[in-house]
C-alpha positions as CSV (number, residue, x, y, z in Angstrom):
1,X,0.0,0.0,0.0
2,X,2.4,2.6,0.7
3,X,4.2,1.9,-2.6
4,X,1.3,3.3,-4.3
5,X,1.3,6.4,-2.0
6,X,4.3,7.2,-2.8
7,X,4.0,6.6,-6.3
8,X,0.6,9.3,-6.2
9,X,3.4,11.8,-4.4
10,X,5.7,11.2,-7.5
11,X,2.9,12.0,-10.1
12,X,1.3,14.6,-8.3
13,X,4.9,16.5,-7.4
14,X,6.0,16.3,-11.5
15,X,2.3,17.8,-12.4
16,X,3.0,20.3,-10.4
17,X,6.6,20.9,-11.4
18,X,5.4,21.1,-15.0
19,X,2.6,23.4,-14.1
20,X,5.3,26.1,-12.2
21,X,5.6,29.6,-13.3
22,X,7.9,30.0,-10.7
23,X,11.6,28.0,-12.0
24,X,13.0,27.6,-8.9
25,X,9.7,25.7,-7.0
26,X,9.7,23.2,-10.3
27,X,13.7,22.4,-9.4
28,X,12.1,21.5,-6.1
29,X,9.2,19.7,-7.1
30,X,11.6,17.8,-9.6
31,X,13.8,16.9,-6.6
32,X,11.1,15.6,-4.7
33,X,9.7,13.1,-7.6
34,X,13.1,12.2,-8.1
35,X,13.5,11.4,-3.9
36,X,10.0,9.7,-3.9
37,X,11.6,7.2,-7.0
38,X,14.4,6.5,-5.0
39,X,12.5,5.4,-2.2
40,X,10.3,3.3,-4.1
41,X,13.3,1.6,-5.8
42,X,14.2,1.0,-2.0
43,X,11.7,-0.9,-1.4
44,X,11.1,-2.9,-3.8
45,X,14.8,-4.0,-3.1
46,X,16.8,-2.7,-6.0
47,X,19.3,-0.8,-4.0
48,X,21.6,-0.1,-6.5
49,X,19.0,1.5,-8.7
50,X,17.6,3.7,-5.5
51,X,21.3,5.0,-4.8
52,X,21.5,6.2,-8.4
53,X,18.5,7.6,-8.4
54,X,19.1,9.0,-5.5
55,X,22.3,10.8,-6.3
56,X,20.8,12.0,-9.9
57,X,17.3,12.4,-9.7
58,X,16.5,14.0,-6.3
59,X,20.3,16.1,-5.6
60,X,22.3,16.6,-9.3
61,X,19.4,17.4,-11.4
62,X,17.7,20.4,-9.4
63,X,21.3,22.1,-8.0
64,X,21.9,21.9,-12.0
65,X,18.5,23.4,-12.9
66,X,18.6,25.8,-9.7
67,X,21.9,26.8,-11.1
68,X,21.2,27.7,-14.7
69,X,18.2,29.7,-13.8
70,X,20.4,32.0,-11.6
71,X,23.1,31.9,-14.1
72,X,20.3,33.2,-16.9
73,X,18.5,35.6,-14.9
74,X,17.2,38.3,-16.5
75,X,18.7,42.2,-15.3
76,X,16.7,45.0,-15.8
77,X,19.3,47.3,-17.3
């Protein structure tokens, strides 16, 4: 049951990433899908695949995507 849970939390969290005016709240979202994954390939016992995951999906991918948008902000000059 709670497989299914956090598989809704996943969904749900990329929706609303991909619905996000605001840049910086999608990096999060996209960090926490990526964190919910992770702990669903935890428990269905493919630890390997959860530590990957883990490392790319919920911390590399939304420091990158944090970073770019405050490397292309745009300046009122």
């Amino acid at each position: 049951m709670i497989e299914y849970v956090i598989i809704i939390i996943a969904v749900f969290s990329a929706i609303i990433a991909l619905s996000q005016e605001d840049l910086l709240k999608a990096a999060i979202l996209t960090g926490i899908s990526g964190a919910c994954i992770a702990v669903l390939y935890e428990i269905l016992l493919a630890p390997d695949v959860a530590l990957t995951q883990a490392i790319v999906g919920a911390a590399i991918t939304p420091i990158f995507i944090a970073l770019a948008i405050q490397k292309t902000k745009r300046t009122d000059d």
